[in-house]
Rosetta silent file (secondary structure, phi, psi, omega in degrees, C-alpha in Angstrom):
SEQUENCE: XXXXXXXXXXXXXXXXXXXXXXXXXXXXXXXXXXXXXXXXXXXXXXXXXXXXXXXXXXXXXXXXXXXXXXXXXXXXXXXXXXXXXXXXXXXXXXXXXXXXXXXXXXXXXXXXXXXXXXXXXXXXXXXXXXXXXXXXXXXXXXXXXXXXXXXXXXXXXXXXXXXXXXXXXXXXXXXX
SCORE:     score description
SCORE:     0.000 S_00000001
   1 L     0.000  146.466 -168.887   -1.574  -28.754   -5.561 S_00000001
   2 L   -87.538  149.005  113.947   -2.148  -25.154   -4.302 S_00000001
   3 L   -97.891  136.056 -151.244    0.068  -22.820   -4.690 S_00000001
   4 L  -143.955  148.714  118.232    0.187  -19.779   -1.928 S_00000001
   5 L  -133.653  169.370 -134.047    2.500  -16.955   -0.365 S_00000001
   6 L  -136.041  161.715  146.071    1.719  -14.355    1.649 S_00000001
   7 L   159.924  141.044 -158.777    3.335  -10.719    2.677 S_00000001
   8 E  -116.107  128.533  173.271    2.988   -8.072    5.118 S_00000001
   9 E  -151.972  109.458  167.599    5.191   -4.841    4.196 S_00000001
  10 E   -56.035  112.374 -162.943    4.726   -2.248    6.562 S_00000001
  11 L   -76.209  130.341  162.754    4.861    1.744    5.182 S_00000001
  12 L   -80.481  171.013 -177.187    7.393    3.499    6.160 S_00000001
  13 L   -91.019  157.909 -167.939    6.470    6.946    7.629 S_00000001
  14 L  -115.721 -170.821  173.942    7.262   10.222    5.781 S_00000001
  15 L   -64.500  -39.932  160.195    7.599   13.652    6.070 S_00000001
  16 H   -66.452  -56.946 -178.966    3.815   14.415    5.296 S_00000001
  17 H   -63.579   19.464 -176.346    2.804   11.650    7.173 S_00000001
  18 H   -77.567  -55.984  169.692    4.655   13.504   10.078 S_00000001
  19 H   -16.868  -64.340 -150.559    2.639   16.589    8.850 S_00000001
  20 H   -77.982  -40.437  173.782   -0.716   14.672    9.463 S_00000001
  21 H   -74.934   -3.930 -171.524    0.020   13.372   13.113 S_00000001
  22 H   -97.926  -53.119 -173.184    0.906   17.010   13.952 S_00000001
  23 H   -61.759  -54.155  161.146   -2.274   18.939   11.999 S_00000001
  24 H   -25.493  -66.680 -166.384   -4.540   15.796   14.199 S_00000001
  25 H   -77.743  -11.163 -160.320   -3.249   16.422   17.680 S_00000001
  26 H   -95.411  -22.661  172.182   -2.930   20.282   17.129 S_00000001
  27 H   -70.946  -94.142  106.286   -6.768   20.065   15.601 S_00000001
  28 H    77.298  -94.316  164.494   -7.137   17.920   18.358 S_00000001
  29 H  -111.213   26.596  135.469   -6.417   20.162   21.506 S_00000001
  30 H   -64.025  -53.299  179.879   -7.694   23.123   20.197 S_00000001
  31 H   -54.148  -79.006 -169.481  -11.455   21.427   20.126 S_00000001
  32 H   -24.605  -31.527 -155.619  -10.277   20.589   23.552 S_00000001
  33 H  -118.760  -15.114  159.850   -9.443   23.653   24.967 S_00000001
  34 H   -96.548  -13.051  172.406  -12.753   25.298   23.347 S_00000001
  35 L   -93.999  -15.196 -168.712  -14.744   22.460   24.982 S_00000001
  36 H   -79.348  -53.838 -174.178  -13.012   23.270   28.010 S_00000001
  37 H   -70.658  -29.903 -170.114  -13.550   27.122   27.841 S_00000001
  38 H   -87.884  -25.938  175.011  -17.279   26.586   26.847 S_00000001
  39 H   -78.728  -13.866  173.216  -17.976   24.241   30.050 S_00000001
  40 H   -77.185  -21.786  162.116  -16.667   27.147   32.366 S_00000001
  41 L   -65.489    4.338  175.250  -19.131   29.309   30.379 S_00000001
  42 L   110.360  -21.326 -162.337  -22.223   26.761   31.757 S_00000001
  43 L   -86.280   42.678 -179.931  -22.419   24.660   28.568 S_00000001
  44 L    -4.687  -43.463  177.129  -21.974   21.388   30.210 S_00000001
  45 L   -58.734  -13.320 -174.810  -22.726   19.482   26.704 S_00000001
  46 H   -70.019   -6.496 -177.499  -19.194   20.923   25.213 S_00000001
  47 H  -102.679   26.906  159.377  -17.767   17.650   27.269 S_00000001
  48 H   -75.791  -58.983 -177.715  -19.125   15.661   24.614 S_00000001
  49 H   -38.907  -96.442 -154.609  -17.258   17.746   22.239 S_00000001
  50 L   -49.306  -35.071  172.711  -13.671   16.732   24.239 S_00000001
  51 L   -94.390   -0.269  128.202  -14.505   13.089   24.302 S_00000001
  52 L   -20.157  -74.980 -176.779  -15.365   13.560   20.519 S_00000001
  53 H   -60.186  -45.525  177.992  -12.167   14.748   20.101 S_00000001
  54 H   -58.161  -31.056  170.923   -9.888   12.460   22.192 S_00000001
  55 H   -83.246  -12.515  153.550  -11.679    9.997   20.200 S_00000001
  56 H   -99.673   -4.372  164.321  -10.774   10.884   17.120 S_00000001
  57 H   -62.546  -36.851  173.934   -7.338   11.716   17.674 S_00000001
  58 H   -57.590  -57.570  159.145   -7.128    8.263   18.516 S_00000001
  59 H   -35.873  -59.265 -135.781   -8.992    6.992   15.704 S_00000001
  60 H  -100.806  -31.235  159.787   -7.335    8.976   13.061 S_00000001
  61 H   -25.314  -58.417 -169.369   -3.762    8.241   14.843 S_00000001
  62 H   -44.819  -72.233 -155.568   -4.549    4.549   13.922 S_00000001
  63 L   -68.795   15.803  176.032   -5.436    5.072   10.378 S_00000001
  64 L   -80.112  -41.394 -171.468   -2.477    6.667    9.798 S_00000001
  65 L   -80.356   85.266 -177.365   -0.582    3.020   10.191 S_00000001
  66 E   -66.029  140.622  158.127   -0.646    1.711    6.540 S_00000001
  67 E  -140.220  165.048 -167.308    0.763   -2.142    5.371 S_00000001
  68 E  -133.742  118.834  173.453    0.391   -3.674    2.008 S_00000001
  69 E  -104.681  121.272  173.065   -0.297   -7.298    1.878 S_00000001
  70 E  -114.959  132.328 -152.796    0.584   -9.053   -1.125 S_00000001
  71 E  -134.991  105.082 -177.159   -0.921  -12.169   -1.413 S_00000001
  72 E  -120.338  125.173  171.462   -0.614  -15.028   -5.082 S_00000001
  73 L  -121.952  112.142  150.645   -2.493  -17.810   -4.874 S_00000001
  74 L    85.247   45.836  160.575   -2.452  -20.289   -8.000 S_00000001
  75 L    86.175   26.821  178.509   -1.049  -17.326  -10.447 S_00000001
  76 E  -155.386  114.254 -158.914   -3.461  -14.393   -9.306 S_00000001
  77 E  -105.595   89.941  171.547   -1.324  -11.446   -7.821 S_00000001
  78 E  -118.165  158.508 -168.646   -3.523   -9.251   -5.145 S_00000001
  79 E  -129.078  122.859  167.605   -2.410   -6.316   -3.536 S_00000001
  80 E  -137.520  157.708  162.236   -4.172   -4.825   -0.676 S_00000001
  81 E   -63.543  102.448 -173.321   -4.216   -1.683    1.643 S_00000001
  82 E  -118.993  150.406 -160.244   -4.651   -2.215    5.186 S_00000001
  83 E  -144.572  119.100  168.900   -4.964    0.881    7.095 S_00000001
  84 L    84.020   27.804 -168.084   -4.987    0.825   11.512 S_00000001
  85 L    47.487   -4.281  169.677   -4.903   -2.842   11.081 S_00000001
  86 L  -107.428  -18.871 -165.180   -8.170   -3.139   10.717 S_00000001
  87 E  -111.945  119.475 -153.120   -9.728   -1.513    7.596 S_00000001
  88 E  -132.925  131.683 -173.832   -8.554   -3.481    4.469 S_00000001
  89 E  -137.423  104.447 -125.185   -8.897   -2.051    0.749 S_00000001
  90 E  -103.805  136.025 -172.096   -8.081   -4.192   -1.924 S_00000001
  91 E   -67.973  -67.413 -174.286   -5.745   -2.201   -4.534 S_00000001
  92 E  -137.378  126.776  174.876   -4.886   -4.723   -7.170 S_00000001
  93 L  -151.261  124.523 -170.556   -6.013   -8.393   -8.317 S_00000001
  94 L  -146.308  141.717  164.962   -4.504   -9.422  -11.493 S_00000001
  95 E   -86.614  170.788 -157.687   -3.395  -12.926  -12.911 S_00000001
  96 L   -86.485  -40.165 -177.546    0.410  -13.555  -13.195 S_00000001
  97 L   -48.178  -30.744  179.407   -0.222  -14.980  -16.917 S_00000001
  98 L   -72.553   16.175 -149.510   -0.994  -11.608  -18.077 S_00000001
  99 L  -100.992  149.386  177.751    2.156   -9.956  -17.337 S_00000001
 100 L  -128.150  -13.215  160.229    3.903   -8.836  -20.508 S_00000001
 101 L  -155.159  146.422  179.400    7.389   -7.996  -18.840 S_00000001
 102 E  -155.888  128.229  153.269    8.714   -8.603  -15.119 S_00000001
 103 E  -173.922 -176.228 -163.052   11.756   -8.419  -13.959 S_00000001
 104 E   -68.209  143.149 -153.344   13.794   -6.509  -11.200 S_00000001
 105 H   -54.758  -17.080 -169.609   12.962   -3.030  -11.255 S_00000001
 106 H   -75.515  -13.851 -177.722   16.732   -2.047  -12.400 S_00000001
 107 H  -108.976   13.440 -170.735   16.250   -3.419  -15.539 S_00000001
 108 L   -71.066  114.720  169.474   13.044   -1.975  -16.349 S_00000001
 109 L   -68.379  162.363  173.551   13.176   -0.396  -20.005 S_00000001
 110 L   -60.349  142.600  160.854   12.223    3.338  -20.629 S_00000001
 111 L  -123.545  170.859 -154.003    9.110    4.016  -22.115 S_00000001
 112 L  -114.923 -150.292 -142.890    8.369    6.736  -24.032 S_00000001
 113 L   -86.183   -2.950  179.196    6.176    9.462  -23.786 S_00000001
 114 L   -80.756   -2.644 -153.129    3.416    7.887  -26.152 S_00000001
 115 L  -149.955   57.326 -178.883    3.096    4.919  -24.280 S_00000001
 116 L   -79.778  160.533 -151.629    2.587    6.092  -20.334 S_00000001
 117 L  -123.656  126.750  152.884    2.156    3.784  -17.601 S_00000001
 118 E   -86.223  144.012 -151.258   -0.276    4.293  -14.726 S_00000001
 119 L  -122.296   65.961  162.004    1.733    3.147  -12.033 S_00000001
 120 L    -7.191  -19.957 -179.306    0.136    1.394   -9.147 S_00000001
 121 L   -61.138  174.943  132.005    2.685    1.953   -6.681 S_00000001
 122 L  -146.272  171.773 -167.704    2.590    4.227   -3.747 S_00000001
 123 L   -64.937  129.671  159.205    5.523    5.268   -0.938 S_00000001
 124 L    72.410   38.330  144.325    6.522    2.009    1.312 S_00000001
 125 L  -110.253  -18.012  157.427    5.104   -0.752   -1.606 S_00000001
 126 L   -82.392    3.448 -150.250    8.494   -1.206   -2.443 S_00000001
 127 L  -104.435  131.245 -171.598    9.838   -0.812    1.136 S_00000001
 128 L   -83.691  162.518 -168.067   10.949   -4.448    1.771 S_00000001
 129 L  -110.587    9.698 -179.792   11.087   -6.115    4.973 S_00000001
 130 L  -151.008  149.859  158.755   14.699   -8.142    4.862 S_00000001
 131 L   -36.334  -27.722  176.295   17.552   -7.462    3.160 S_00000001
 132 L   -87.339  -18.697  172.254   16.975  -10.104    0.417 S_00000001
 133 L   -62.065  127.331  160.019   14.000   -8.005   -0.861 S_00000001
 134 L  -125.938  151.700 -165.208   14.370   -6.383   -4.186 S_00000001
 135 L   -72.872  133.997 -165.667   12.203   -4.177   -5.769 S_00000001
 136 E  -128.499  137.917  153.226   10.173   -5.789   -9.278 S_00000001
 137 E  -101.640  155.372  156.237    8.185   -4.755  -11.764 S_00000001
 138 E  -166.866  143.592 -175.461    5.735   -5.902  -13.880 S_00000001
 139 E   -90.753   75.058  178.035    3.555   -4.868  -16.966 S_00000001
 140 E  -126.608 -138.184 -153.590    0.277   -5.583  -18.187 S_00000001
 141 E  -137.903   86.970  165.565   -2.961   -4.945  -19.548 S_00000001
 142 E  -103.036  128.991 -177.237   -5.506   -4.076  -16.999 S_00000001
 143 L   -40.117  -42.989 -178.789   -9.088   -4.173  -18.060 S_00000001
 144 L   -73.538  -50.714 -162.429  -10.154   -0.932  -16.162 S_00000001
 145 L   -90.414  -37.740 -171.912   -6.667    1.214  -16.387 S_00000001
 146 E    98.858 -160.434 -174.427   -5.239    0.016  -19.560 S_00000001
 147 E   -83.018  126.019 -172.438   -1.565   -0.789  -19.697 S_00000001
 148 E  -153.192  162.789 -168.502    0.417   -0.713  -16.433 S_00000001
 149 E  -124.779  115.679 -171.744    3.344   -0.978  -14.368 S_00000001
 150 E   -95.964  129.361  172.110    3.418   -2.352  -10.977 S_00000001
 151 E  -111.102  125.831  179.189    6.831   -1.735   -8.785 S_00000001
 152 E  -165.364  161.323 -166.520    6.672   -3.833   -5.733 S_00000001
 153 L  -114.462  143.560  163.580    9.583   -5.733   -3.486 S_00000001
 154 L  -108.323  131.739  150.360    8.100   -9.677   -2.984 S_00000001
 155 L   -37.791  166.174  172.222    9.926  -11.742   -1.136 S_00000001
 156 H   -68.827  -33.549 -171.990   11.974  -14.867   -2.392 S_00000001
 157 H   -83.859  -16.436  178.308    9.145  -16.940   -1.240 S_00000001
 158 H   -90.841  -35.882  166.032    6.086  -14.921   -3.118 S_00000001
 159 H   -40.855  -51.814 -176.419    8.572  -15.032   -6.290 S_00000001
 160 H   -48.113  -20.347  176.991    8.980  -18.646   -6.136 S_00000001
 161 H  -105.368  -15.883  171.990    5.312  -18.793   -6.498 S_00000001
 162 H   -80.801  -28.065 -150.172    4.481  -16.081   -8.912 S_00000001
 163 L  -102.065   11.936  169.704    7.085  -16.876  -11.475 S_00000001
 164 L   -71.422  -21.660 -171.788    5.787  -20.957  -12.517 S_00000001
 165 L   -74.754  -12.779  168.971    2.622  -18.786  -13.200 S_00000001
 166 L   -64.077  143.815  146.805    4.601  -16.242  -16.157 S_00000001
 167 L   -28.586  131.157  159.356    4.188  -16.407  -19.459 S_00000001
 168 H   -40.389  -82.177  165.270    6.266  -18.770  -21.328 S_00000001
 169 H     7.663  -76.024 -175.618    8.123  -15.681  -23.094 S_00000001
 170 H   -63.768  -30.364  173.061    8.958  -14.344  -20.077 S_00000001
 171 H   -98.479  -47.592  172.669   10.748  -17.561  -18.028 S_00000001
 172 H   -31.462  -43.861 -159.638   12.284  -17.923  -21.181 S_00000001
 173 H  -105.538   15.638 -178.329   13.882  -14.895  -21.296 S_00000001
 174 H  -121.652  -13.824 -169.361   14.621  -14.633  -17.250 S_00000001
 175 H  -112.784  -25.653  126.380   16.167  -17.791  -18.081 S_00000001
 176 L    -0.577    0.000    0.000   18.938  -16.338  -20.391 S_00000001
């Protein structure tokens, strides 16, 4: 038997990414208004330039809309980027057995300054999509990065399927 869940968590938008739609359109219809001013000077090819531009305001609009899909199938935890809904960049792929501590992010011990975490997260991978989401961690030994700590909110239904896949240790001690 397979085991599978799914999840789509949508970023929320920030202050810089306010920033970014503003610097775009203001970038944007300036080249317009210089392709505009260069076809009254005769240079008829400048209305390439303005449908250049409209097209990348459009473009870059998109790629602005980030979601994070988290996806475990059969104990192997990937995390990917999808950015305008189309252009998908995969983040994280880890198995669940390697985890050396998980549990809800409130209960996460301190670490100290000898023992630093590269941190996988980024703004709106914790931002949950129901009310029942809570934000989790979990810690392990990645081949490339070394030892690290993932913060992310899963659903009840991608927990149910990540945690038969924990170390024994670890449902022990969730089971306390």
């Amino acid at each position: 038997m397979d085991y599978f869940a799914e999840q789509l968590v949508k970023k929320e938008n920030t202050t810089k990414d306010d920033m970014k739609r503003a610097c775009i359109i203001i970038i944007a219809i300036t080249v317009i208004i210089i392709s505009i001013l260069l076809i009254f000077m005769g240079l008829t090819i400048a209305i390439f330039l303005s449908f250049g531009a409209i097209w990348a305001l459009f473009y870059f609009l998109k790629m602005l809309r980030v979601e994070y899909e988290y996806s475990c199938t059969n104990g192997i935890l990937d995390i990917d980027k999808i950015l305008g809904k189309s252009k998908r960049k995969e983040m994280l792929s880890i198995e669940v057995k390697n985890f050396t501590v998980y549990g809800k992010a409130g209960t996460c011990p301190e670490e100290d300054e000898d023992n630093a975490l590269v941190t996988f997260s980024a703004i709106g991978i914790s931002v949950s999509n129901s009310q029942d989401d809570e934000e989790y961690y979990a810690e392990f030994e990645h081949p490339e990065y070394g030892k690290c700590c993932l913060y992310f909110t899963p659903s009840s239904e991608l927990r149910s399927v990540i945690e038969p896949f924990l170390p024994r240790e670890l449902k022990m001690k969730k089971n306390k």
